[in-house]
N, C-alpha and C positions, 0 to 999 in steps of 0.2 A: 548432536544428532539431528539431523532432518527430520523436517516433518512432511510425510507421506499423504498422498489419497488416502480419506479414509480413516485416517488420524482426527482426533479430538484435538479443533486449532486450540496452543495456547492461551490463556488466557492474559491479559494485559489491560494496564491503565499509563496511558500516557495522557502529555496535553498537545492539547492543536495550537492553532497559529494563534489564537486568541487569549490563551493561556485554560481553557476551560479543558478538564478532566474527561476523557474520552473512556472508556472500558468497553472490552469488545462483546463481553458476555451480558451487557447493558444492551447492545443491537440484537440479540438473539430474536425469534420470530422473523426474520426476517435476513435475506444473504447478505454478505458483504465480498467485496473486492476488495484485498489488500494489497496495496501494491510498493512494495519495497524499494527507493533509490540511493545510490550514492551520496551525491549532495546538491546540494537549492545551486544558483546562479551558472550551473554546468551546461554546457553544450548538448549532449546528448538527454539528460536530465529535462535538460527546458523544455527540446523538441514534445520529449516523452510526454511528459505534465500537459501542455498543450495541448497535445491528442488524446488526454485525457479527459482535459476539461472541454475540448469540443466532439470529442467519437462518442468519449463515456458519460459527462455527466448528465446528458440531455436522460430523460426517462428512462430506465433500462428495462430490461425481461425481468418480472419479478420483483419489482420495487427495490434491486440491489441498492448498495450504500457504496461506496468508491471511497478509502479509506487510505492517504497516502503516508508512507512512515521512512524519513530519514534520521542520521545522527546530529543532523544540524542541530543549533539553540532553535527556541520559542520563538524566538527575536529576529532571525535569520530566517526561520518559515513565516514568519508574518511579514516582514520586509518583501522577499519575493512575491509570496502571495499577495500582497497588496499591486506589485508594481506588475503582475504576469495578469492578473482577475480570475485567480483559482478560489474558489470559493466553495471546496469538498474542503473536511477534514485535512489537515497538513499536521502530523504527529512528530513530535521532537523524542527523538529517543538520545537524547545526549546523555543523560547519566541515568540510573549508571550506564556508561558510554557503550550502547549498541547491545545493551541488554536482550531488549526483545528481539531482533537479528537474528542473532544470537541462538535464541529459543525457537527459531522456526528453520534454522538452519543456511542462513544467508549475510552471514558476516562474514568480511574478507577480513581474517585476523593480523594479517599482515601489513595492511592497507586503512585497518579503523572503518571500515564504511561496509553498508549494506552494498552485496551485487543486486542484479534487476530481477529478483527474486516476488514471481505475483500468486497470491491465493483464492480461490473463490472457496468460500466458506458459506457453509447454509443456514439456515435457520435453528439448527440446532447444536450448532458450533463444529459442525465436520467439514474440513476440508475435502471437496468435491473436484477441484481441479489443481493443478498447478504448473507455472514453467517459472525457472532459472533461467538466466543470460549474463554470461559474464559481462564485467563492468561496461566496457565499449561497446557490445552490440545493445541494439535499441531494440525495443518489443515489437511486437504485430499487434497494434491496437487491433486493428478491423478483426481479427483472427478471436480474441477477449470478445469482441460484442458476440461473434457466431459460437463462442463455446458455453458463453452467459445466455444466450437465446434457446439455444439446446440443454439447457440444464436446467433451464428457470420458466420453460414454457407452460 
């Protein structure tokens, strides 16, 4: 089942690229951007990341957090993230395989991988915004900053 505007985002403990334990109800006070991809070294993927790391990670509206969560290893977001200079949270949802996905409604069960599934979640853990995009199309960063500016002003 999907998770809806307005829904209570799941809660979740993954690690990042570092190997250190992330929980999301640990960010609480404060919004997060979650932003769900496929997989690290990908074309469209890398583009994404990119305009993530230079649209989004500069200061946002509201102290947001940009919180990225693929099925790759630990070891495979840290490789990237080393060689691209992403330096947000990179979450490994490998096992169990696409778990949290899964739980927010954006695993192609077919295919093993998150689609381009993004949330803005608030401070008190509700999901405030969200858009799907099937695997190949790529997001609207600039569109993310003007809906994070208007929700977080």
């Amino acid at each position: 089942m999907a998770v809806e505007v307005g829904d209570r985002a799941p809660d979740f403990e993954l690690r990042d690229q570092h190997g250190a334990p992330v929980r999301l109800s640990d960010l609480r006070g404060g919004p997060v951007l979650l932003v769900f991809y496929p997989l690290a070294f990908s074309g469209v993927c890398q583009g994404e990341l990119r305009d993530v790391r230079d649209g989004l990670a500069a200061p946002l509206p509201g102290g947001v957090r940009v919180l990225t969560v693929s099925v790759d290893s630990m070891f495979a977001q840290r490789a990237w993230a080393d060689r691209e200079g992403f330096d947000f949270p990179m979450l490994s949802d490998f096992w169990p395989h696409g778990e949290v996905a899964r739980a927010y409604g954006v695993l192609d069960e077919d295919r093993g991988v998150a689609v381009r599934g993004t949330f803005v979640i608030d401070g008190e853990g509700v999901v405030r915004w969200k858009a799907v995009h099937p695997i190949p199309s790529a997001r609207d960063i600039p569109e993310y900053r003007q809906v994070l500016a208007e929700i977080f002003q």
